[in-house]
C-alpha positions as CSV (number, residue, x, y, z in Angstrom):
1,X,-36.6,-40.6,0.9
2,X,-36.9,-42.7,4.2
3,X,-37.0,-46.1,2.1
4,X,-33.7,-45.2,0.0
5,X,-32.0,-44.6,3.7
6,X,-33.0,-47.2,5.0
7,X,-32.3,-49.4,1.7
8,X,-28.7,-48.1,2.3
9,X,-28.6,-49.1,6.1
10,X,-29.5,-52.5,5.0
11,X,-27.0,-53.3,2.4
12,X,-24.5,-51.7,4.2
13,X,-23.1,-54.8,5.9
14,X,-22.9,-56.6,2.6
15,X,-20.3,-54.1,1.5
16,X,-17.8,-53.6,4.5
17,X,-14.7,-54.9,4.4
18,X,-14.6,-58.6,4.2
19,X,-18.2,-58.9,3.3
20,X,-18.9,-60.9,0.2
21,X,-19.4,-57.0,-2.3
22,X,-16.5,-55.7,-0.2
23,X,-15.4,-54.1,-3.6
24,X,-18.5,-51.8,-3.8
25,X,-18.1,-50.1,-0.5
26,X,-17.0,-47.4,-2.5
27,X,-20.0,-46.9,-5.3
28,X,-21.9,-47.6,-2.3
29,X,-20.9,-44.7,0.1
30,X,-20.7,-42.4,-2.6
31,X,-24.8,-42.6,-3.5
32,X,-25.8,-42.6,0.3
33,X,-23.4,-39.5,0.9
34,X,-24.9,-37.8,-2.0
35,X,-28.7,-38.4,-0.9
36,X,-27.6,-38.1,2.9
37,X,-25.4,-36.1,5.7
38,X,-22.9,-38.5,6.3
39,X,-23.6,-40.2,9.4
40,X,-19.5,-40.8,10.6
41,X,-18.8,-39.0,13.6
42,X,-15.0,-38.0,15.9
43,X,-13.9,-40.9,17.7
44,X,-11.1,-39.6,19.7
45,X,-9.4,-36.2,19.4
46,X,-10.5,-32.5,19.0
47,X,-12.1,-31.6,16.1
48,X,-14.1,-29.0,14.5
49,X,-17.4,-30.2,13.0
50,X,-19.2,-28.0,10.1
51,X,-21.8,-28.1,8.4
52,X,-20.6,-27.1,4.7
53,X,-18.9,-30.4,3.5
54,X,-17.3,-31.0,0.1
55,X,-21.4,-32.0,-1.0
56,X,-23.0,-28.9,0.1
57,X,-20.2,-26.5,-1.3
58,X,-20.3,-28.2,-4.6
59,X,-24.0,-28.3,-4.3
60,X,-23.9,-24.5,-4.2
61,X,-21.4,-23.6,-6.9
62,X,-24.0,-25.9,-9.6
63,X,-26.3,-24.0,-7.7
64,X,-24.9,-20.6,-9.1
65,X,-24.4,-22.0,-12.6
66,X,-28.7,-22.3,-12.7
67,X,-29.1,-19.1,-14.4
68,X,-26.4,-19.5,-16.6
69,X,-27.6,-22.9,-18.1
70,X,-30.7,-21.5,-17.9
71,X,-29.6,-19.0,-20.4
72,X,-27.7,-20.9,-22.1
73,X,-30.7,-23.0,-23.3
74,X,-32.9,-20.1,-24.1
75,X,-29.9,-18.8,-26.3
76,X,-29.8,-21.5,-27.5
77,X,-33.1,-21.8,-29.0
78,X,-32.9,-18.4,-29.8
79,X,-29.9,-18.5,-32.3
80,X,-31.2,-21.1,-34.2
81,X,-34.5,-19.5,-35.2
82,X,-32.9,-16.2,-35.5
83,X,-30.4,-18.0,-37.9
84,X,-32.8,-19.7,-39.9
85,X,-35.2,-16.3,-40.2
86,X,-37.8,-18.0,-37.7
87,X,-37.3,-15.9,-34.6
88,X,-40.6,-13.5,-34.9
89,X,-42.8,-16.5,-35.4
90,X,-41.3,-18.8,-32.5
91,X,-42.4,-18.5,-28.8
92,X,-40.4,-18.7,-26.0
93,X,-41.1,-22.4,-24.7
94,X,-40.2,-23.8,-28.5
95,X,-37.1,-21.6,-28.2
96,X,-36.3,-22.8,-25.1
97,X,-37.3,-26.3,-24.9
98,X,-34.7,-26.5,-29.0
99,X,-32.3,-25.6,-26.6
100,X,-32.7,-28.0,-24.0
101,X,-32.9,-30.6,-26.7
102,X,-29.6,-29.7,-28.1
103,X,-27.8,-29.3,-24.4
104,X,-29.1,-31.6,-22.1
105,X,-27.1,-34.3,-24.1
106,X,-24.1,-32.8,-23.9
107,X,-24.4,-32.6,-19.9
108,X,-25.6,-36.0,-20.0
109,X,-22.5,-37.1,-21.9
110,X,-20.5,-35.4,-19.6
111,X,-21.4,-36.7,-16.4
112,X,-21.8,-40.4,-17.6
113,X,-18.4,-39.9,-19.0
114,X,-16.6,-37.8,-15.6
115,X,-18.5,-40.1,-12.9
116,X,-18.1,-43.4,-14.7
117,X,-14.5,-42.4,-14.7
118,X,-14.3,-41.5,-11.0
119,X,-16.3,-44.2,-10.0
120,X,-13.9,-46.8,-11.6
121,X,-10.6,-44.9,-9.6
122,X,-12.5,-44.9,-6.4
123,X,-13.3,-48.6,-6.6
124,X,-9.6,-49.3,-7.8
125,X,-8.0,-47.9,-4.8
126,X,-10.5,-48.5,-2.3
127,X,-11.4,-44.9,-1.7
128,X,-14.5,-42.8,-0.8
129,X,-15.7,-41.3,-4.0
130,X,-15.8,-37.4,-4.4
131,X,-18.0,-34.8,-5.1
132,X,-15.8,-33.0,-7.3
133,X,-17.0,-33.6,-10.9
134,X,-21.0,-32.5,-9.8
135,X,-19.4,-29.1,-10.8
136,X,-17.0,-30.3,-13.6
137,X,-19.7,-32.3,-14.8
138,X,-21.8,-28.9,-15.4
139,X,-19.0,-26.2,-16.6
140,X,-17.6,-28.3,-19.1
141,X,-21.1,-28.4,-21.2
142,X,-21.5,-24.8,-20.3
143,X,-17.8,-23.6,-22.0
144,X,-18.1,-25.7,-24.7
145,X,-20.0,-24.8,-28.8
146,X,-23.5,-26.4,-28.8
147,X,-22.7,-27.9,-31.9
148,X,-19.4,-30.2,-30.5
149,X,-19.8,-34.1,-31.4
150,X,-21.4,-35.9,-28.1
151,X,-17.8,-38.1,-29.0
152,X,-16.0,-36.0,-28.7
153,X,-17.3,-34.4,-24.9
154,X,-16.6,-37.9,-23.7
155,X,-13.2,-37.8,-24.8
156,X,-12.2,-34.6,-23.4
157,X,-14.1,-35.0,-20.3
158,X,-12.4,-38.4,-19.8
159,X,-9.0,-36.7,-21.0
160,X,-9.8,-33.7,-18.3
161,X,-10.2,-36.0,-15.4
162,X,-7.5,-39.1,-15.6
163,X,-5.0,-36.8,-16.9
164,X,-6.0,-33.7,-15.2
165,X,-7.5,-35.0,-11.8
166,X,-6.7,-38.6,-11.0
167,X,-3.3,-38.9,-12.0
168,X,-2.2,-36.5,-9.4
169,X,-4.5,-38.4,-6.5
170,X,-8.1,-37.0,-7.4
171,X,-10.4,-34.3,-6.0
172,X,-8.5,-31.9,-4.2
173,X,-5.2,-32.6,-5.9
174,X,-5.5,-31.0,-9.4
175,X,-2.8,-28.3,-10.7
176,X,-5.2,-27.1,-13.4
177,X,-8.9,-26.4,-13.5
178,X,-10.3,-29.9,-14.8
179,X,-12.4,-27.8,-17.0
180,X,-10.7,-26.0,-18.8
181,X,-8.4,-28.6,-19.4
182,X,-11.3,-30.7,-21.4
183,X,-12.0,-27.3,-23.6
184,X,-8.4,-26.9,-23.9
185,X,-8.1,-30.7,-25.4
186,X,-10.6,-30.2,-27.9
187,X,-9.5,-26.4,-29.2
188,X,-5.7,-28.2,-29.6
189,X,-6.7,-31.3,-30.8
190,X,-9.9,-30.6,-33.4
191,X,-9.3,-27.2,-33.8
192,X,-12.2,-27.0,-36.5
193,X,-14.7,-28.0,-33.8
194,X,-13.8,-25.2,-31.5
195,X,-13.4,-22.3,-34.4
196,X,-15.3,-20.8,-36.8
197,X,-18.8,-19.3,-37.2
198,X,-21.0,-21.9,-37.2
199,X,-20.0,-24.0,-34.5
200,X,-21.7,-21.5,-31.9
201,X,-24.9,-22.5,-33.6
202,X,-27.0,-25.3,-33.6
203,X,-28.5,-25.4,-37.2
204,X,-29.8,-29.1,-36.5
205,X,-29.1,-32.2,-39.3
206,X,-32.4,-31.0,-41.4
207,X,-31.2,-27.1,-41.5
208,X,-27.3,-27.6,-42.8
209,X,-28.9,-26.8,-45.8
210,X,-29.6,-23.2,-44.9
211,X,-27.3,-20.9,-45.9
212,X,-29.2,-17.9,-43.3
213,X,-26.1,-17.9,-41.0
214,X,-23.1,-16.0,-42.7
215,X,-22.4,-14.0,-39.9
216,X,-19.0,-14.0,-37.7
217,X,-19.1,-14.3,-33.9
218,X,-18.8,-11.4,-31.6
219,X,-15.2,-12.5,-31.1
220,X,-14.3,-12.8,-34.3
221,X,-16.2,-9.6,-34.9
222,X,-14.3,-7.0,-32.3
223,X,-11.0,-9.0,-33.6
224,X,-11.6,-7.8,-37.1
225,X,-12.8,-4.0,-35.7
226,X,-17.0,-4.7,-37.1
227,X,-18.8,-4.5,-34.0
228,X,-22.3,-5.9,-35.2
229,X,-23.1,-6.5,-31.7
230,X,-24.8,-4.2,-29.3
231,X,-23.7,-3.9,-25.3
232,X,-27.0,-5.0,-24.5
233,X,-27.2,-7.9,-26.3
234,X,-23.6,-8.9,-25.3
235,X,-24.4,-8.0,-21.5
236,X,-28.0,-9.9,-21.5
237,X,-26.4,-13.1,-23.7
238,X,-28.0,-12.4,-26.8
239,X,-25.0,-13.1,-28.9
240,X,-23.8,-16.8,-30.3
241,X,-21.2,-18.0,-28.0
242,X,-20.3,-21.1,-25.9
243,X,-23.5,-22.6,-23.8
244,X,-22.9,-20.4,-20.5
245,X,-21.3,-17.6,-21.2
246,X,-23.0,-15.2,-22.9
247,X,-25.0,-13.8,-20.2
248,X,-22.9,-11.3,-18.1
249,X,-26.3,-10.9,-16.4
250,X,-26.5,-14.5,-15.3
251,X,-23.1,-14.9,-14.5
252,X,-23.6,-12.0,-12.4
253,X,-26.3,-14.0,-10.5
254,X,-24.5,-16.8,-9.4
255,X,-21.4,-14.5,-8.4
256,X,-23.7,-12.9,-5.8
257,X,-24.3,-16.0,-4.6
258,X,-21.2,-17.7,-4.3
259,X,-20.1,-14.2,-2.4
260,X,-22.5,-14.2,-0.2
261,X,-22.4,-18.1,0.6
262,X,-18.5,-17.5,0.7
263,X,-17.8,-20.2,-1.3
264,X,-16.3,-18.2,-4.0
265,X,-13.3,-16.0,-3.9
266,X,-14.4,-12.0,-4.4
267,X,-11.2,-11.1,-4.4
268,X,-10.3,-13.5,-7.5
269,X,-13.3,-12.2,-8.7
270,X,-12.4,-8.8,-8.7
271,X,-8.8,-8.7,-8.9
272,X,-9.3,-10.5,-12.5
273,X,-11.4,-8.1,-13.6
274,X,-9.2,-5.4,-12.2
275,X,-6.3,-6.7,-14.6
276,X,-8.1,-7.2,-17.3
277,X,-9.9,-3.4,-17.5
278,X,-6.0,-2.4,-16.8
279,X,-4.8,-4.1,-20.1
280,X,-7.5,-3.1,-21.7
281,X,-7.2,0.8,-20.7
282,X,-3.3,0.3,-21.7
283,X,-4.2,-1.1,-25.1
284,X,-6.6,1.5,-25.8
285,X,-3.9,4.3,-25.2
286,X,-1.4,2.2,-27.5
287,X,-4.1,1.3,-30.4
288,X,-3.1,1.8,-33.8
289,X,-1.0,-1.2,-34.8
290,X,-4.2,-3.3,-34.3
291,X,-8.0,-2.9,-34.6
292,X,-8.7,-5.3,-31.6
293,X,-7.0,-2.5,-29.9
294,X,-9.6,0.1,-29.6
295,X,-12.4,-1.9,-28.7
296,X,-13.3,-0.2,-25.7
297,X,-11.7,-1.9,-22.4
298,X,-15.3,-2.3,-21.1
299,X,-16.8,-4.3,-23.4
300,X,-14.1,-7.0,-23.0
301,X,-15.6,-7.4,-19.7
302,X,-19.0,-8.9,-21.6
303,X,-17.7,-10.5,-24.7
304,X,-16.0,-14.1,-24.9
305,X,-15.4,-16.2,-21.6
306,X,-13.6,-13.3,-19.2
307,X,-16.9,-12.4,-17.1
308,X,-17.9,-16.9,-16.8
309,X,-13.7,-17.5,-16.3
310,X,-13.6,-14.5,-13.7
311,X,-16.3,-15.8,-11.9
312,X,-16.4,-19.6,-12.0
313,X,-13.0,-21.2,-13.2
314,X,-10.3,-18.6,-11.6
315,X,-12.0,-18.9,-8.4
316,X,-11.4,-22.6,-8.5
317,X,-10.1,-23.2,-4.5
318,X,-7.8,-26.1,-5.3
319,X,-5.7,-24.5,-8.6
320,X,-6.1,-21.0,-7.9
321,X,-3.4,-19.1,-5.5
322,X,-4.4,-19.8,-1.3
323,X,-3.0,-17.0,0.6
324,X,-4.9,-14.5,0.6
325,X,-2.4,-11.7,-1.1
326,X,-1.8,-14.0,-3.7
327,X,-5.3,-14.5,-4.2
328,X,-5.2,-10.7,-5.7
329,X,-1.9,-11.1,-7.9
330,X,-3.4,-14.3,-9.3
331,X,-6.6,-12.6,-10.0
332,X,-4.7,-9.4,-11.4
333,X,-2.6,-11.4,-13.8
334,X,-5.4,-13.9,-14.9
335,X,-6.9,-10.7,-16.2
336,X,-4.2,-8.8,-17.8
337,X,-3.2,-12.0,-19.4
338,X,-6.4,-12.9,-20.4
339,X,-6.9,-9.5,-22.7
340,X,-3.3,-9.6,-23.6
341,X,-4.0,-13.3,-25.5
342,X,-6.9,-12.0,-26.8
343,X,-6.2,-8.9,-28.3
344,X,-2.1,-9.5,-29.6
345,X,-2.9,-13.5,-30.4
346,X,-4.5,-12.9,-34.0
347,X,-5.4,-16.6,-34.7
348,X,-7.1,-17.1,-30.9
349,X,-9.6,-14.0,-30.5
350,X,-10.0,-15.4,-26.8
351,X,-8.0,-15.5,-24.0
352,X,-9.3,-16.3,-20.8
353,X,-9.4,-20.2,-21.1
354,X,-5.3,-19.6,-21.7
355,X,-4.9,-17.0,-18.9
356,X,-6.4,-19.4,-16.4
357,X,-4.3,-22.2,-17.0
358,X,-1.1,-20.3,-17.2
359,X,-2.0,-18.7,-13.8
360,X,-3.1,-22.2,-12.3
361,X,0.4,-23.1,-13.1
362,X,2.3,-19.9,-11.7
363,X,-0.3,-20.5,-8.4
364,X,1.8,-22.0,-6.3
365,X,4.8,-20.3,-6.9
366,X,2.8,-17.2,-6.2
367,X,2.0,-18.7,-2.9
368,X,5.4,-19.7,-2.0
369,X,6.9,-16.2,-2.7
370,X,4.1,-14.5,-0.6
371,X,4.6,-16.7,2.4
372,X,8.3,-16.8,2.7
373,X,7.7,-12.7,2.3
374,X,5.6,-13.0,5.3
375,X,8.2,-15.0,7.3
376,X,10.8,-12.6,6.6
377,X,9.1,-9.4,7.7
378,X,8.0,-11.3,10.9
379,X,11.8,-12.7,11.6
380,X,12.8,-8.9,10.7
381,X,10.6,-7.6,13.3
382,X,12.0,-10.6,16.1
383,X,15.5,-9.5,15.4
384,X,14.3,-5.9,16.3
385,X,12.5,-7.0,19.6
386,X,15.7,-9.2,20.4
């Protein structure tokens, strides 16, 4: 690594400002403060100096995703043989490595796609570039089918970050989770690509042939009151689903460690699932109407997106609620909303990827209210003293 520093320190002075590449400064900083700590220091002033920067708490977060993807890719592997009647004569490594085949491009896709992007605005308005998208970059492959056109990752990817980060100023500025807003685009805007039972998985070109998979999703299952699914194979992941998230297990993993790194919100984390076993105890009491209904209000917990959107995309720190009371109504109503979409919304038998958005919307205002609450009682309690 000491060559690549020192590669950087040498170039640097052709990129300053009025050197003759003046206009990469920006791609330029960007790769040295991803390979490097960032060697700018206080020149005047107090201020307080720590160690976990934008790169490390991004760093941490893909980090947590690990044994999600790693899941994911297993799963992966393991739908398509089990589809196709090959799963007792298939070891794990062919399993696993079908998998990667089939999702390493879409991550591929999807960071050319977000980082190109990125790199483009930086350049344009002479900024430092972001570590934002290393995370968007990962969760968008991870919420999206396996089988979704490479095409059409790059467009919502690209749609996800001009319109949902850089238009408002970049990293840091975003009203909704960038994320979700690329699964989102797709699910409104090629709804076939996003639905259905085969989508979730990856027969490959030479198997389309095969007609082995006639079995509905776990989703569309409970929605229709067949649960062909057991709790363990829901809880452990192996159940068709989007790339990430059918491992509660996994998911589980990388909460631990965003907790105990602090980078994630627990109280997000358990708020939302606070709201959404509340709807779901509520619904059960009122089932009759509708089968989705009595599903029991625990097993929405490990079905679907709720446990990967609970842990990962509500805790989002720049759309989800700041103070730290509305950090728990935010949570609270992400879940309750989440359930509510899923169960009462018969042509969308999901709900979190809605819930989240909503909330991401209704953040600030949550915010707002909680705040000027908290400058009343303390302006109550100076009138008393006066």
């Amino acid at each position: 690594m000491e060559f690549l520093k020192k590669f950087f320190e040498r170039t640097e002075p052709y990129v300053e400002k009025g050197a003759r590449f003046h206009w990469l400064h920006s791609v330029h900083n960007g790769f040295f403060t991803f390979l490097f700590v960032p060697k700018t220091t206080s020149a005047s002033g107090t201020h307080i100096h720590d160690y976990l920067d934008l790169k490390r708490t991004m760093t941490i977060v893909v980090l947590a995703l690990v044994p999600a993807l790693l899941f994911g890719i297993y799963n992966t592997g393991f739908q398509h043989f089990k589809a196709i009647g090959e799963l007792e004569s298939s070891g794990f490594m062919q399993l696993f490595f079908y998998g990667l085949l089939k999702v390493l491009p879409i991550i591929i896709v999807s960071y050319i796609t977000g980082l190109g992007i990125e790199f483009i605005f930086a350049q344009i308005r002479g900024h430092e570039i972001n570590e934002g998208f290393l995370v968007s970059g990962m969760l968008i492959p991870l919420i999206m089918p396996v089988e979704t056109p490479l095409w059409m990752i790059a467009i919502s990817t690209a749609f996800a970050v001009i319109l949902g980060k850089e238009v408002f100023g970049g990293t840091g500025m975003n009203i909704w989770n960038p994320s979700l807003l690329a699964r989102a685009f797709l699910f409104f805007a090629y709804p076939s690509q996003m639905s259905g039972n085969s989508v979730w998985v990856a027969l490959g070109k030479n198997d389309q042939a095969i007609d082995s998979f006639t079995g509905a999703t776990p989703m569309a299952d409970a929605a229709a009151g067949n649960i062909n699914f057991s709790p363990a194979d829901a809880f452990f992941g192996f159940i068709p689903g989007s790339v990430g998230e059918t491992s509660t297990l996994a998911i589980i993993l990388g909460a631990i460690l965003l907790i105990v790194t602090g980078i994630g919100s627990w109280k997000i984390m358990l708020s939302t699932v606070a709201g959404g076993v509340a709807m779901g105890i509520v619904l059960n009491i009122f089932a009759g109407t509708n089968i989705y209904m009595a599903l029991p209000f625990w097993q929405h917990l490990i079905i679907g997106g709720f446990a990967f959107g609970a842990i990962f995309m509500a805790t989002d720190p720049v759309s989800a609620a700041q103070t730290e009371k509305g950090k728990w109504i935010y949570g609270f109503l992400t879940g309750i909303l989440a359930i509510l979409i899923r169960v009462l919304n018969p042509a969308y038998p999901e709900g979190m990827m809605l819930a989240i958005l909503i909330m991401n919307t209704f953040a600030p205002t949550i915010d707002y209210y909680v705040v000027q609450g908290h400058i009343k009682r303390r302006m109550k309690k100076v009138k008393i003293s006066v």
